[in-house]
C-alpha positions as CSV (number, residue, x, y, z in Angstrom):
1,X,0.0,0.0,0.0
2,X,1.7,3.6,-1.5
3,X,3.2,5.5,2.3
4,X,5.0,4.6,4.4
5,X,4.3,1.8,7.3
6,X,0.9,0.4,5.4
7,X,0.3,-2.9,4.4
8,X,-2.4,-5.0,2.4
9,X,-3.7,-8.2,4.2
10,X,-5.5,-10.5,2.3
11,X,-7.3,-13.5,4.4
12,X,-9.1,-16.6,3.6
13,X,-10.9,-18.9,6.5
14,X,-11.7,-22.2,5.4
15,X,-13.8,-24.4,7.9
16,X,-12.5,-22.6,10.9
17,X,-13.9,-24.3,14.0
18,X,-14.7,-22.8,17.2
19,X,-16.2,-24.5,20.4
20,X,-17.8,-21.9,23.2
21,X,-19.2,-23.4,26.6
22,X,-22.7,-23.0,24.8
23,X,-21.7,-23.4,21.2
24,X,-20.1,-24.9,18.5
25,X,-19.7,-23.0,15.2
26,X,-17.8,-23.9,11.9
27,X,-16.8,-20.7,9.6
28,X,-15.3,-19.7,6.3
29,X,-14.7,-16.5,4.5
30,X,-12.5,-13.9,3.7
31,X,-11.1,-10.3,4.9
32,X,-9.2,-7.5,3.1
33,X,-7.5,-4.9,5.6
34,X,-4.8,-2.2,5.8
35,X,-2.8,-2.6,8.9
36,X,-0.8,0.9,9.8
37,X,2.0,1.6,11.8
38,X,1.9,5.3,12.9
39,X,4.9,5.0,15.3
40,X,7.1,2.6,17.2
41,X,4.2,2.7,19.8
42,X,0.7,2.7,17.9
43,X,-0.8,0.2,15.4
44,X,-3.9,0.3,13.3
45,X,-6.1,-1.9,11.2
46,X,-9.1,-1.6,9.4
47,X,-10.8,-4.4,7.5
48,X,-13.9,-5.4,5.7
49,X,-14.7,-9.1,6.4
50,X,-17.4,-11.8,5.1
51,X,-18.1,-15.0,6.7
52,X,-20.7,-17.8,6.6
53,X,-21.4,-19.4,10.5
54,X,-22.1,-22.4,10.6
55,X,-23.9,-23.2,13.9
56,X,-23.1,-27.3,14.7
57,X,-24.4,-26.9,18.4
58,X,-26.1,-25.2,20.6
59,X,-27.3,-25.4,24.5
60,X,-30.5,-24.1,23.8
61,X,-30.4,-21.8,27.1
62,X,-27.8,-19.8,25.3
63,X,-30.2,-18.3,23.3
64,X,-32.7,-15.4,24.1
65,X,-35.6,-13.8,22.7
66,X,-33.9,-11.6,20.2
67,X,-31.1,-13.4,18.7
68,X,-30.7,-13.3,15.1
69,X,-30.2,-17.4,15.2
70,X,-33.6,-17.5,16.1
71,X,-35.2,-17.6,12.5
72,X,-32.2,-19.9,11.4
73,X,-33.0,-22.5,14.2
74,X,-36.8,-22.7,12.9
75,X,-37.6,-21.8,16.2
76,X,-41.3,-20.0,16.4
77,X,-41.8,-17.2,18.4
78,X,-38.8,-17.5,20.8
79,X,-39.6,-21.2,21.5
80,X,-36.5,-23.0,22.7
81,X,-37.7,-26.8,22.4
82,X,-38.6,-25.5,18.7
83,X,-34.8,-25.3,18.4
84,X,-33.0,-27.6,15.4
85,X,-29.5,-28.4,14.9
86,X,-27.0,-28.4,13.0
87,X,-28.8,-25.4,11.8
88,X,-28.8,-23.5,8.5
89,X,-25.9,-21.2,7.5
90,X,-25.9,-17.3,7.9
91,X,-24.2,-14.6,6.7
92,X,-22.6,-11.9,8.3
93,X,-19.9,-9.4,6.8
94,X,-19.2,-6.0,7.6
95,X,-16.0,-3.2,8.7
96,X,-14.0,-3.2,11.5
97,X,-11.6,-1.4,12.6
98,X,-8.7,-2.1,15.5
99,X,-6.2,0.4,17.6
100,X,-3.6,-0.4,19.7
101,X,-1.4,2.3,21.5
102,X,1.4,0.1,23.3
103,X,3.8,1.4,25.3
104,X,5.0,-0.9,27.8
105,X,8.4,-2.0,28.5
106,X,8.2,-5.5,27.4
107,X,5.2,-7.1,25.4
108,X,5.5,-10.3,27.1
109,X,6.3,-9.7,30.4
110,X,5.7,-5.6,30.9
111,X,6.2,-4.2,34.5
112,X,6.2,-0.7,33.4
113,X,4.2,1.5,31.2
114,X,0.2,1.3,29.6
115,X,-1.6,-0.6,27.1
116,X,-4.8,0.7,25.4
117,X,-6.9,-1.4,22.8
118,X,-10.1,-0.1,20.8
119,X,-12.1,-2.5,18.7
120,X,-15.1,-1.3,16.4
121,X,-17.1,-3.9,14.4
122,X,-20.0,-3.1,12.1
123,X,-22.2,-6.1,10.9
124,X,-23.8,-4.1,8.1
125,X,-27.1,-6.4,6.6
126,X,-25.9,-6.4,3.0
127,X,-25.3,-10.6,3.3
128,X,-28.5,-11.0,5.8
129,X,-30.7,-8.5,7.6
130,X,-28.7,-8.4,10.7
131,X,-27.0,-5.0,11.2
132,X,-25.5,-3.9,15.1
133,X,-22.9,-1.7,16.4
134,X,-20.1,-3.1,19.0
135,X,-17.3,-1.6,20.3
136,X,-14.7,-2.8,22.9
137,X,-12.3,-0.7,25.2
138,X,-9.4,-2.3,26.8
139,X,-6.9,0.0,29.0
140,X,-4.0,-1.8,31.5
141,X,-1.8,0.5,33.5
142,X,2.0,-1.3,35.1
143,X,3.1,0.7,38.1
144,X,6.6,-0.1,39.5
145,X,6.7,-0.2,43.0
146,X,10.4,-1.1,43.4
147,X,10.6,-4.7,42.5
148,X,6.9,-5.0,43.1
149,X,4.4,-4.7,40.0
150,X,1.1,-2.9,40.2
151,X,-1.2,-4.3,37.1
152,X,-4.4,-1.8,36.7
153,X,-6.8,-3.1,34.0
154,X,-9.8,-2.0,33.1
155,X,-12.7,-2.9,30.2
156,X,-15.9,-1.5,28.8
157,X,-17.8,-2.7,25.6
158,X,-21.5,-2.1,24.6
159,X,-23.6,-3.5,21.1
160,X,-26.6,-1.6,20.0
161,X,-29.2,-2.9,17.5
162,X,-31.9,-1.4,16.2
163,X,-35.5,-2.1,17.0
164,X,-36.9,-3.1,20.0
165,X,-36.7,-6.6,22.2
166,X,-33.2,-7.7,19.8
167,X,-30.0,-8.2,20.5
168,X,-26.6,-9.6,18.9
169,X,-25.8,-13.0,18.1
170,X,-24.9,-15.2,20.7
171,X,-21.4,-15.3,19.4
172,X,-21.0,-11.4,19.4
173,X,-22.0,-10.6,23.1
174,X,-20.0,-9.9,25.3
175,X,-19.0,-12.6,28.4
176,X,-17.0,-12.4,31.9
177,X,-15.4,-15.5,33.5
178,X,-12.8,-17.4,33.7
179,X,-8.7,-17.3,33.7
180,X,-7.6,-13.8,32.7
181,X,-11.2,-12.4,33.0
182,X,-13.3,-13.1,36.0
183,X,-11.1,-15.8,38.1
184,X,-13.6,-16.6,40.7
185,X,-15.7,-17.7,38.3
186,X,-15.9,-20.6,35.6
187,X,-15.3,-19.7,32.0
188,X,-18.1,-17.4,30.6
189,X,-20.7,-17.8,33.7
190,X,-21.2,-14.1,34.7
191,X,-24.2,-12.7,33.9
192,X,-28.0,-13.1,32.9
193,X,-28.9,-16.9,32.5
194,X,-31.4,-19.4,31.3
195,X,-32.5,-22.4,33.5
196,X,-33.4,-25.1,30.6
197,X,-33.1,-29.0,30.3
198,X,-30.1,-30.3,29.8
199,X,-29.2,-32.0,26.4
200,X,-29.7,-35.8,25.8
201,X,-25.8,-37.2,26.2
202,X,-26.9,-40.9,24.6
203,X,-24.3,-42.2,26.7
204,X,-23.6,-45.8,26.0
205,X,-25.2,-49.1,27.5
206,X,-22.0,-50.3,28.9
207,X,-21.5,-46.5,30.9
208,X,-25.2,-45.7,32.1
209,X,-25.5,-48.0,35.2
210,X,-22.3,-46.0,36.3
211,X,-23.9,-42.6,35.7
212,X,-27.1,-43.8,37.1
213,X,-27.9,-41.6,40.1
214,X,-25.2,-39.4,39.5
215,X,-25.5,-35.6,38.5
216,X,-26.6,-36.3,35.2
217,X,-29.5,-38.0,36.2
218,X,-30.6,-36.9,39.4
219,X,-30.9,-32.6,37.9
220,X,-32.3,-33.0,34.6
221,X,-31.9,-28.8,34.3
222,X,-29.2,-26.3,34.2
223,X,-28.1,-22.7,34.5
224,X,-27.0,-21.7,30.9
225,X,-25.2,-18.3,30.8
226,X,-26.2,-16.5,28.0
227,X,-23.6,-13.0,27.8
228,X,-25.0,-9.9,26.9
229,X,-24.6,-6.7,25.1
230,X,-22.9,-4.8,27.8
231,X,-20.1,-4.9,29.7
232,X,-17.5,-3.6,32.4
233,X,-14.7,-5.4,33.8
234,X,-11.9,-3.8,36.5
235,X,-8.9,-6.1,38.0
236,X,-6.2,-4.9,40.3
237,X,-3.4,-7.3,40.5
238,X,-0.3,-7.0,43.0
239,X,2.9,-8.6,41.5
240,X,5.8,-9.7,44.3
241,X,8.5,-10.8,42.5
242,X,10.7,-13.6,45.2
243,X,13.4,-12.2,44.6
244,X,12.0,-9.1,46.7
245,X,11.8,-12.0,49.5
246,X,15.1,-12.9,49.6
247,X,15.1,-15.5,46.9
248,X,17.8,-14.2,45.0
249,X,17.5,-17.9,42.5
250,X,14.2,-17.3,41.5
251,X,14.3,-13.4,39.7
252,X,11.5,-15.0,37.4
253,X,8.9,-16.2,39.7
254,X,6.6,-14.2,41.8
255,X,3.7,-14.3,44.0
256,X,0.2,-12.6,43.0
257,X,-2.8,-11.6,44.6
258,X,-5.9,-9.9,42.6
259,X,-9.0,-8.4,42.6
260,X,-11.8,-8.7,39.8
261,X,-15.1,-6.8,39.4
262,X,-17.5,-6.7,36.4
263,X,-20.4,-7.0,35.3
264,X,-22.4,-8.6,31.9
265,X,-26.1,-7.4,31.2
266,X,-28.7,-6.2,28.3
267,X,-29.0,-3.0,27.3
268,X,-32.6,-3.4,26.2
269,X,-35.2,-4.2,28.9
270,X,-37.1,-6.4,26.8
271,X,-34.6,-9.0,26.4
272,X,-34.9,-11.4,29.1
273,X,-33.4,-14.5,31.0
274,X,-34.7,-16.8,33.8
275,X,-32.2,-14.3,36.0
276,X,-33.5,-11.7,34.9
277,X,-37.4,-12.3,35.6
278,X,-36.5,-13.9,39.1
279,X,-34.1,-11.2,39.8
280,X,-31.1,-13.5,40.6
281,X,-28.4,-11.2,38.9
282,X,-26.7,-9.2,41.6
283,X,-25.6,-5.4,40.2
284,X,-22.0,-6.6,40.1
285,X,-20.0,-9.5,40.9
286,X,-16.6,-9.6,42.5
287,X,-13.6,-12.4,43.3
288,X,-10.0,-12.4,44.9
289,X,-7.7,-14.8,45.1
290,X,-3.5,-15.4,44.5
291,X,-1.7,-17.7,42.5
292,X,2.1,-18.0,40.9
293,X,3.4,-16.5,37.8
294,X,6.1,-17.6,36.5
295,X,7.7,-15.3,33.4
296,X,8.8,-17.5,29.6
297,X,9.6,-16.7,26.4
298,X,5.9,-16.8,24.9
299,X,4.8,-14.6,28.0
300,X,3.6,-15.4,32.0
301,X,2.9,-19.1,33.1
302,X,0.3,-18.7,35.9
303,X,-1.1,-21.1,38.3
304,X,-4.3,-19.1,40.2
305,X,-7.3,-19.6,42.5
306,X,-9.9,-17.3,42.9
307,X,-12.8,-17.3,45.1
308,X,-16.1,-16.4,44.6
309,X,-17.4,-14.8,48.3
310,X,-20.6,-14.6,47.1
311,X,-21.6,-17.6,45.2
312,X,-25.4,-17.6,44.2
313,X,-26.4,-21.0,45.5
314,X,-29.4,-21.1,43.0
315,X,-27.1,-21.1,39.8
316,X,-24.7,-23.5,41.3
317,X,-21.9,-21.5,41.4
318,X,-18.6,-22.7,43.6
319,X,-17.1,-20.9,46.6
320,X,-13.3,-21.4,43.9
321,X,-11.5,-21.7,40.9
322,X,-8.4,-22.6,39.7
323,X,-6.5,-21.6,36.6
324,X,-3.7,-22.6,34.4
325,X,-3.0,-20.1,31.6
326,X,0.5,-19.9,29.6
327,X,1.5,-17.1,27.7
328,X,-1.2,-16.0,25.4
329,X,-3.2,-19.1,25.9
């Protein structure tokens, strides 16, 4: 591309598989982009992308009232047992564009300096009649407090959608949970959720008289979560490096403890969950916990536990977590 730092990116996406706590989707398409580099310290890229989703499967509590998968499924009026999969394709293309002003000390292992990320995606209707708005905000802040790390994160993403009672598709909202996210909580469970049936496993002969009784059997429902169009995430996390305990062998290992607070709803009132209507979502949800880090190559190793101190008893939650993450993973 004619000036200076530009360059054309061309992308195919051939049977690309992805598999969500509530779905499983297969997709192909393409993308044509300009990626910029304005300065050693800021990156931009702006694309136009098409894709056809294929949705394989689906927990049917996933879904609300509003979900452009809703007319694909063959599902009448909102019906969840109406639901059939594997489903028919959809379409969705549209622009996005992505900015990232970087300027920490080290992009694997930073301990000084800030990180901002701003996402904007358009799904414009020209391939189907689904059109939204969705933008993401992602800001982290490293403190040095002598050998001791200070990691201030914060996120805040919203979708809008015209017309009344709708929302994005189940793979474009927005979820909290997990390692890296939420840690008191299991991957992708904050927020509004459904209480439906759960799924017919069709275990074999020779394995039912061992599941007989057991969880399986015994709770024929479940909460599913189901994300939502809004979003706001804040973690504080205290890095203490051992060497700044005396363990002068050990200058890549350190201790960490953490906060996380956040929060996943909908922005339009008429969208509702089984949470919702009982009023089981509490205004914000919170966990602690500690863990080790240890630093790589490919970025922080981490083995953490966070507890939940409020666990909703209801939904099933647990009082802990535990993590594994490496590097980008």
């Amino acid at each position: 591309v004619p000036g200076r730092g530009h360059q054309l990116v061309l992308e195919l996406l051939l049977r690309e598989q992805t598999q969500e706590p509530i779905f499983r989707m297969q997709r192909s398409g393409a993308l044509v982009g300009v990626k910029s580099r304005w300065s050693s310290h800021i990156d931009s890229f702006v694309d136009y992308r098409v894709q056809l989703r294929d949705l394989q499967g689906v927990e049917p509590g996933g879904l609300v009232c509003g979900d452009p998968w809703f007319e694909s499924l063959g599902a009448a009026d909102c019906d969840l047992d109406d639901v059939i999969v594997p489903s028919s394709v959809r379409y969705q293309g549209g622009p996005e564009f992505l900015l990232l002003i970087d300027y920490r000390n080290d992009k694997f292992n930073p301990t000084r300096g800030s990180f901002v990320q701003t996402q904007m995606q358009l799904a414009d209707g020209l391939n189907d009649s689904v059109f939204f708005m969705r933008g993401d905000l992602r800001a982290e802040q490293f403190i040095g407090l002598g050998p001791i790390v200070l990691d201030i994160f914060a996120r805040a993403g919203a979708g809008w959608v015209p017309g009344e009672g709708t929302t994005m598709p189940m793979e474009d909202r927005f979820y909290l949970g997990g390692g890296g996210s939420m840690r008191g909580f299991k991957l992708n469970s904050v927020g509004p959720a459904n209480y439906s049936s759960r799924p017919e496993l069709g275990m074999p002969a020779a394995v039912d008289p061992i599941l007989e009784g057991r969880a399986i059997r015994d709770t024929p429902n479940q909460w599913v979560s189901t994300g939502g169009d809004a979003v706001f995430q804040g973690s504080v996390e205290l890095r203490i490096p051992f060497t700044a305990l005396g363990l002068k062998d050990w200058d890549s290992t350190a201790w960490v403890l953490f906060t996380d607070v956040g929060k996943v709803a909908y922005l339009d009132p008429l969208i509702r969950t089984t949470s919702i209507v009982s009023g089981g979502d509490p205004p914000v949800r919170y966990s602690v916990g500690f863990g080790l880090r240890q630093n790589t190559p490919i970025g922080p190793a981490a083995l953490e536990i966070g507890f939940n101190p409020s666990p909703l008893v209801a939904r099933e939650e647990q009082s802990y977590q535990l993590h594994l993450s490496l590097g980008e993973l």
